[in-house]
C-alpha beads as a LAMMPS data file, in Angstrom:
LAMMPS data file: protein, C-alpha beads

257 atoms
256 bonds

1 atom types
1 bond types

-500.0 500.0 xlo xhi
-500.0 500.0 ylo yhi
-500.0 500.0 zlo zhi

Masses

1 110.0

Atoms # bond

1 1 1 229.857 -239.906 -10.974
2 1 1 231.108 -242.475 -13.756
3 1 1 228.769 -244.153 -16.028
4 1 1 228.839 -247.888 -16.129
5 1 1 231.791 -249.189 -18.584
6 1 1 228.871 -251.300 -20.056
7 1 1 226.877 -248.155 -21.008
8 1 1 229.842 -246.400 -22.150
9 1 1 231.160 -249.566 -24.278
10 1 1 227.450 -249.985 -25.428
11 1 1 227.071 -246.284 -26.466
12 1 1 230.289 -246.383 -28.688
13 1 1 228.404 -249.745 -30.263
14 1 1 225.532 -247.599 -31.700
15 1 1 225.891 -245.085 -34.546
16 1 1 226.236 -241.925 -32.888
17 1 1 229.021 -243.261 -30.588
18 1 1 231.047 -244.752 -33.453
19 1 1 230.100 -240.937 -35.312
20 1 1 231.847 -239.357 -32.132
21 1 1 234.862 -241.693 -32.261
22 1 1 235.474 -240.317 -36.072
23 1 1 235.149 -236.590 -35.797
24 1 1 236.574 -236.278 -31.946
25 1 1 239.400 -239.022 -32.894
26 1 1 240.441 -236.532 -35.747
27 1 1 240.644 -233.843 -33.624
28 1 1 243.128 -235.987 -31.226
29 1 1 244.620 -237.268 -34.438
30 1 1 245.971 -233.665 -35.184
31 1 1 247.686 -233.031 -31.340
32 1 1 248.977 -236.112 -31.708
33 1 1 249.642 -237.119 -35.632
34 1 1 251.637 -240.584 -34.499
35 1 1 253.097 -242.207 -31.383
36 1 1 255.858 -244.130 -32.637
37 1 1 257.801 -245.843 -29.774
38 1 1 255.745 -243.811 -26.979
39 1 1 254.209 -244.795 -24.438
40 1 1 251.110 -244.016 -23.824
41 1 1 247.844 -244.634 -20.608
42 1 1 244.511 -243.399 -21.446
43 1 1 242.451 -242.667 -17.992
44 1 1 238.144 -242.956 -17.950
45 1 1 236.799 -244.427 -21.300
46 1 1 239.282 -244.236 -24.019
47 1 1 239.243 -247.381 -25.829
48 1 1 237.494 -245.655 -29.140
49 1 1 240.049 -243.354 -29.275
50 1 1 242.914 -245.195 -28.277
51 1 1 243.203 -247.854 -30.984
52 1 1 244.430 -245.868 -33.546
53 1 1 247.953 -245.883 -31.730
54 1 1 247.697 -249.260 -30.578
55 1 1 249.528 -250.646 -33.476
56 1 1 252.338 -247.820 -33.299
57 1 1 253.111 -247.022 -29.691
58 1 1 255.570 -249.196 -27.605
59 1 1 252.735 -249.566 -25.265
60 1 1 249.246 -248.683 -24.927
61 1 1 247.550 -249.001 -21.298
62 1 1 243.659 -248.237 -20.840
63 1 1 243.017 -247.295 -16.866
64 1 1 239.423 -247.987 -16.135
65 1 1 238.260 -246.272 -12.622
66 1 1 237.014 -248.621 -10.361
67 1 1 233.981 -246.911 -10.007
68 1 1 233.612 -247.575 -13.740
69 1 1 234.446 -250.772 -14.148
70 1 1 236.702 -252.831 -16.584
71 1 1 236.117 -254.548 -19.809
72 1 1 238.301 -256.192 -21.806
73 1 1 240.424 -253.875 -24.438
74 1 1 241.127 -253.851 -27.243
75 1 1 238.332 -256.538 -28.767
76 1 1 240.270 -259.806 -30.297
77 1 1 243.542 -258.941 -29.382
78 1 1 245.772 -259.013 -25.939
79 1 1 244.277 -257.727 -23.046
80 1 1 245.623 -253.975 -22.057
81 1 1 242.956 -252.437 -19.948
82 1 1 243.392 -252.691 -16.099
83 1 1 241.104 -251.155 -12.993
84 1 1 242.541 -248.436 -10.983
85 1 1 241.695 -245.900 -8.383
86 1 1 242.640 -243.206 -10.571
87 1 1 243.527 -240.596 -7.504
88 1 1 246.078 -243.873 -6.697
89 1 1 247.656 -245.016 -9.896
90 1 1 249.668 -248.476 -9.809
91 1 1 252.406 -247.340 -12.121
92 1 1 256.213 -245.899 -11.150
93 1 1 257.005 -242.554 -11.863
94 1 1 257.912 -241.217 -14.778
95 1 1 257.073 -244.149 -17.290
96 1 1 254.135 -242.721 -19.903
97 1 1 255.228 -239.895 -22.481
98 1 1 251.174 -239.185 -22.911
99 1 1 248.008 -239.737 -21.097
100 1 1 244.440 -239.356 -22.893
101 1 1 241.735 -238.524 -20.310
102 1 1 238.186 -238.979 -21.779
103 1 1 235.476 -239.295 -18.969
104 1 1 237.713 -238.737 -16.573
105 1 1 238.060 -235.489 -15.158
106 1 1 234.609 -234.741 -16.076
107 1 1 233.410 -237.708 -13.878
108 1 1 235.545 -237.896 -11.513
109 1 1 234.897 -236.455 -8.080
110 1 1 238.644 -234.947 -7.397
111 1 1 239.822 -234.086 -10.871
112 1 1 242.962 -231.985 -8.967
113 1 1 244.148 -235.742 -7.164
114 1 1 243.542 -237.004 -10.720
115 1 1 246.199 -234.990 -12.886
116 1 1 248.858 -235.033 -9.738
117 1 1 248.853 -238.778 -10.418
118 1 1 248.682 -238.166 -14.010
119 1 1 251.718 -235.494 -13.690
120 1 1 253.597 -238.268 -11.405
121 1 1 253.645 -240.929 -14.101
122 1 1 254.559 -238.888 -16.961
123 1 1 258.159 -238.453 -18.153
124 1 1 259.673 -234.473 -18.023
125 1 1 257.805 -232.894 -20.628
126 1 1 255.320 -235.533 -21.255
127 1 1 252.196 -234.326 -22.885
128 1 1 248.518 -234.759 -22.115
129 1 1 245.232 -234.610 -23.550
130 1 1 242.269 -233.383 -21.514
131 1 1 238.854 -233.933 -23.609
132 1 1 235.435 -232.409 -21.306
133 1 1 232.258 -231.526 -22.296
134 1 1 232.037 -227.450 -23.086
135 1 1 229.898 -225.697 -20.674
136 1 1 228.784 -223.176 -23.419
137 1 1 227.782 -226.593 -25.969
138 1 1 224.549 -228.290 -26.740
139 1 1 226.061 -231.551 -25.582
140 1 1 226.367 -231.191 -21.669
141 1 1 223.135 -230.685 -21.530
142 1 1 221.982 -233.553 -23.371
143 1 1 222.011 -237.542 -22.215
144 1 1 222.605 -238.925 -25.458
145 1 1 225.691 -239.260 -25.155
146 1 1 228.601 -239.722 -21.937
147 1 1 229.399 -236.246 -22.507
148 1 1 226.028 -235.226 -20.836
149 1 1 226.392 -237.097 -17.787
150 1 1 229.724 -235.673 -16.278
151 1 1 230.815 -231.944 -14.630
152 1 1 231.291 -229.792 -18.189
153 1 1 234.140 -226.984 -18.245
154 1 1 234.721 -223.763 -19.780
155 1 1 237.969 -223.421 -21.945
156 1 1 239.177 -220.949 -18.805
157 1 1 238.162 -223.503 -15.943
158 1 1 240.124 -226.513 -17.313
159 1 1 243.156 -224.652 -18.500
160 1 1 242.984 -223.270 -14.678
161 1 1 242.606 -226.968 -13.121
162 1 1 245.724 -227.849 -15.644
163 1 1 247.748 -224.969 -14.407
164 1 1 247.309 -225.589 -10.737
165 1 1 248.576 -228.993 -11.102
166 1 1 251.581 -228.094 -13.216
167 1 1 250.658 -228.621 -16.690
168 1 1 251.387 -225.930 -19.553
169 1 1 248.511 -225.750 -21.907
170 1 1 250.036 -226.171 -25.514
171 1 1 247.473 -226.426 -27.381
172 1 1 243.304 -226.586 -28.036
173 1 1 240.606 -227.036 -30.101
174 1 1 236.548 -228.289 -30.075
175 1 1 234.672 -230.794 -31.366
176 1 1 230.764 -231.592 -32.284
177 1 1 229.824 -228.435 -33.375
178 1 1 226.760 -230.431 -34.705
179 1 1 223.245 -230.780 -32.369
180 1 1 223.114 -233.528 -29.931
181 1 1 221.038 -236.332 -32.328
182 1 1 220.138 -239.924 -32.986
183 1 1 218.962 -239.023 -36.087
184 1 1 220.900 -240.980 -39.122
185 1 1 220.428 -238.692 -41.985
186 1 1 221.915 -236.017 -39.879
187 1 1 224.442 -238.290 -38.641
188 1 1 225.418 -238.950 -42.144
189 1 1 226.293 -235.363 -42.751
190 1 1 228.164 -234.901 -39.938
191 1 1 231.302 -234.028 -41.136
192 1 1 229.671 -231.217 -43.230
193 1 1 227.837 -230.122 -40.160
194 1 1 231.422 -230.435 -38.005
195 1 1 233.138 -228.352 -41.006
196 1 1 230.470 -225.073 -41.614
197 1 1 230.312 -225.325 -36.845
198 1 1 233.955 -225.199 -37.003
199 1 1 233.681 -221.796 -38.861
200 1 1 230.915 -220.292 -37.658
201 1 1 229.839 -220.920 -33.989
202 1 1 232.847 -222.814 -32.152
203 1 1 232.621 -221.101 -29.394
204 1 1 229.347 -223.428 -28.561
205 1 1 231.079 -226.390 -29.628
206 1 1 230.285 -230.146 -27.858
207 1 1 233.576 -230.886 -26.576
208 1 1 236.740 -228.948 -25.475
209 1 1 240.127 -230.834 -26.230
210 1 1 243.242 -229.331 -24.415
211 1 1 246.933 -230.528 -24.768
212 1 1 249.356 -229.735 -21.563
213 1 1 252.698 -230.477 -21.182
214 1 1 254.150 -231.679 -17.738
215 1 1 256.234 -228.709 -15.641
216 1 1 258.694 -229.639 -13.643
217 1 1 259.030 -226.626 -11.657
218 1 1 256.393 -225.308 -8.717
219 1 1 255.780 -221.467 -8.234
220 1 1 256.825 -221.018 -4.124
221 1 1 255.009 -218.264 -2.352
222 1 1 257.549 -215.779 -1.075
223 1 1 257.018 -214.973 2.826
224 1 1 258.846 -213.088 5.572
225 1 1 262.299 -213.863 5.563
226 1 1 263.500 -214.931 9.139
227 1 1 266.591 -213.230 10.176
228 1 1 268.598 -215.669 12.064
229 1 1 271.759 -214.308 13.794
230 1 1 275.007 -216.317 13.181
231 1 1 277.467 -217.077 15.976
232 1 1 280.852 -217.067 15.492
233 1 1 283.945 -217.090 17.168
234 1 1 285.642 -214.161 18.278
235 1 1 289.621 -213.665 18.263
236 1 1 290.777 -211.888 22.221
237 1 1 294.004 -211.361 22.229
238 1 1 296.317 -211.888 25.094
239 1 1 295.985 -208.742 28.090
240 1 1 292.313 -208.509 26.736
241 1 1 290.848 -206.166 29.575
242 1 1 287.821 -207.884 31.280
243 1 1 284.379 -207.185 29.721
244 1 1 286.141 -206.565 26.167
245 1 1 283.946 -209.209 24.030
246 1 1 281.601 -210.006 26.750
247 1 1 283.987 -212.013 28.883
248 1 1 287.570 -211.951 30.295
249 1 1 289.923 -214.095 28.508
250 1 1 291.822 -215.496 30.901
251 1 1 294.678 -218.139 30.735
252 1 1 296.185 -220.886 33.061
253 1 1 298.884 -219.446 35.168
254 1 1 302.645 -220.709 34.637
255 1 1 303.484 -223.288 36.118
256 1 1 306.175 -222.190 38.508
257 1 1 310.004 -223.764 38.006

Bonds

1 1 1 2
2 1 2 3
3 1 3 4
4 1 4 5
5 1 5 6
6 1 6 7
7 1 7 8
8 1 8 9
9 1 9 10
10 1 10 11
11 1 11 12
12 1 12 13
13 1 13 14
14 1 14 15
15 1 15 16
16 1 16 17
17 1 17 18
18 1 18 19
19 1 19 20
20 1 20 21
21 1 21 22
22 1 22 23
23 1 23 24
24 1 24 25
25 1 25 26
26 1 26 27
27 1 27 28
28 1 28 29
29 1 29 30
30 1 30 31
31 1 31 32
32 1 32 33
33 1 33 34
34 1 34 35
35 1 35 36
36 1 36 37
37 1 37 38
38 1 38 39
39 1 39 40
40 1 40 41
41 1 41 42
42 1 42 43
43 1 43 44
44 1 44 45
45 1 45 46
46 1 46 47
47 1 47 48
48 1 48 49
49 1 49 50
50 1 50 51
51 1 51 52
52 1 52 53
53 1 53 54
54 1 54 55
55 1 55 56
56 1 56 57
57 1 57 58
58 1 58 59
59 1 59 60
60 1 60 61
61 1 61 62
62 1 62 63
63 1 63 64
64 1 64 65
65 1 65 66
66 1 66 67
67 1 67 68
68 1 68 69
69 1 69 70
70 1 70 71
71 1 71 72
72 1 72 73
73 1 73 74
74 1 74 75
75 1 75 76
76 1 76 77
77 1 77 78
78 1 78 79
79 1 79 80
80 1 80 81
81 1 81 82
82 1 82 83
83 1 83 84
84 1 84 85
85 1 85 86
86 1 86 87
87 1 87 88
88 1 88 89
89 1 89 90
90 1 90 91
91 1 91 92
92 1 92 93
93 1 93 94
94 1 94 95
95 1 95 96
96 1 96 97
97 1 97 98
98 1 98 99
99 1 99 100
100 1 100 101
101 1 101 102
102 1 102 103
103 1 103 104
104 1 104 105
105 1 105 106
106 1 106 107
107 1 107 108
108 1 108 109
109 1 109 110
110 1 110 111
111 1 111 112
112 1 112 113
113 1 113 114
114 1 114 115
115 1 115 116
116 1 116 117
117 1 117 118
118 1 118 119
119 1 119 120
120 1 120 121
121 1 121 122
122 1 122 123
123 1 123 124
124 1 124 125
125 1 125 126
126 1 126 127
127 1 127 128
128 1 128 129
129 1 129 130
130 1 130 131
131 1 131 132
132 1 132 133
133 1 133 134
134 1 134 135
135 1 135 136
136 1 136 137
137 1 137 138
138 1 138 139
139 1 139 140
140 1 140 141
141 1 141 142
142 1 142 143
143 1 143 144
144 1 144 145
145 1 145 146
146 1 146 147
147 1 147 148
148 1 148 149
149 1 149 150
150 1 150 151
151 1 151 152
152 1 152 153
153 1 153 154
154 1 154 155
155 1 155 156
156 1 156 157
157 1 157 158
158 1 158 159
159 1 159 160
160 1 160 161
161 1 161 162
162 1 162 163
163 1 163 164
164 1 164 165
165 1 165 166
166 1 166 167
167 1 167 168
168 1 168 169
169 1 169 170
170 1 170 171
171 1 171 172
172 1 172 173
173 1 173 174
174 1 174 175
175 1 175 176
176 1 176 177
177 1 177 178
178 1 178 179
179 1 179 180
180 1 180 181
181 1 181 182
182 1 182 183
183 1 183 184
184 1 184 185
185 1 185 186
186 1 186 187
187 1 187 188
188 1 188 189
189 1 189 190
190 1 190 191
191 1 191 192
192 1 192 193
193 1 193 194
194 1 194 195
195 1 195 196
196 1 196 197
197 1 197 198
198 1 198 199
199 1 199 200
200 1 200 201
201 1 201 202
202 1 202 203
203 1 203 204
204 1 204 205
205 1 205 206
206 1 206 207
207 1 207 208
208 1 208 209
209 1 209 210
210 1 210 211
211 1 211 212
212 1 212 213
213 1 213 214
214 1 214 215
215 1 215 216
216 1 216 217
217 1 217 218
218 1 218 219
219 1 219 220
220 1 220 221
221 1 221 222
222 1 222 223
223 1 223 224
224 1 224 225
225 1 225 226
226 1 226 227
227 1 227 228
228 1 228 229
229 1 229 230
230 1 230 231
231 1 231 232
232 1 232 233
233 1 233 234
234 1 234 235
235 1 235 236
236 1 236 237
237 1 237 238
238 1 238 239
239 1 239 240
240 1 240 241
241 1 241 242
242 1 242 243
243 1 243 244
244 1 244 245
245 1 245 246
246 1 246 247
247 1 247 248
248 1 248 249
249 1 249 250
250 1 250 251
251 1 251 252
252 1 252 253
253 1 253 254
254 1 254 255
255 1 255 256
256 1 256 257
């Protein structure tokens, strides 16, 4: 179920969601150090972590779901958000060279129909971003934040989901290693806190960020073959005796002089 893009654009307002913008944007920031001349679509909520490439990439298209709803992005500039269904994407094939999904597959209700139509617009070898909250992490439990309202995954569950839909996982890492808080002289330290979670527990780590990269190929399952018998045509020579090859060949008599 998708949170209301007001919440969501509310949330990212307040403290904590501009906090989470900083230390998960950095983690995106090293996948993905620059997008000169790409062109990238960002599926669920990705505004906040979008804008750093908005002044770099040839284009830069936020996808709201319908069931989300659509503001207005980015603030004070041109307008490049749109509504979609995302299992039903209005885009050709073959015209993004990255996607960024945040709430998105953890909201949506057919995550496999979402990355087909994520696979289908990306160009051969495009690459793609998958950020959901970590099953084993203090965030997916808690409502603080977006994070805590969608389906979380373990690291083997969403490389799984990738794989079935023909994605190559590339790359990961994690995110708020720090406790789910609102409170500000914690959220001051937070990239302290982010720095001594990284190295010690990151296995319990908020978020899980995956790259992928688009496959072009699809494993086929290898049956029974079918043994079809192949007719072909038989030479009889002349004063063949009937029966030889299954039939008499016989010939027009002479015609008499």
């Amino acid at each position: 179920m998708y949170l209301d893009v007001a919440h969501q654009r509310t949330f990212y307002d307040l403290p904590l969601g501009r906090m989470l913008r900083v230390l998960v944007g950095a983690r995106i920031r090293t996948f993905w150090p620059t997008l000169a001349g790409k062109r990238l679509i960002g599926i669920g909520y990705t505004g906040p972590y979008m804008r750093p490439y908005l002044d770099e990439a040839e284009r830069c298209i936020a996808a709201m779901p319908a069931a989300q709803g659509v503001v207005a992005w980015p603030r004070g500039g041109r307008n490049s958000a749109t509504l979609v269904d995302e299992t039903d994407l209005p885009f050709p094939d073959s015209i993004f060279d990255n996607a960024l999904l945040v709430h998105g597959i953890d909201h949506c209700g057919d995550p496999d129909a979402l990355l087909r139509e994520v696979w289908r617009v990306l160009t051969p070898g495009g690459r793609l971003i998958v950020v959901v909250p970590n099953r084993r992490g203090l965030w997916a439990r808690s409502e603080i934040s977006p994070f805590g309202y969608g389906r979380p995954f373990s690291r083997g569950q969403i490389e799984q989901l990738l794989k079935t839909c023909q994605f190559r996982t590339t790359g990961s890492d994690e995110a708020l290693c720090l406790p789910p808080t609102r409170w500000r002289l914690l959220l001051r330290s937070a990239r302290a806190w982010e720095q001594v979670g990284r190295r010690l527990w990151p296995a319990f780590a908020g978020l899980l960020i995956i790259e992928a990269e688009k496959q072009l190929f699809r494993g086929v399952p290898v049956g029974k073959k079918r043994l079809v018998q192949a007719l072909r045509p038989v030479f009889i020579p002349d004063g063949a005796a009937p029966g030889v090859h299954g039939s008499a060949h016989r010939r027009d008599p002479a015609p008499k002089s």
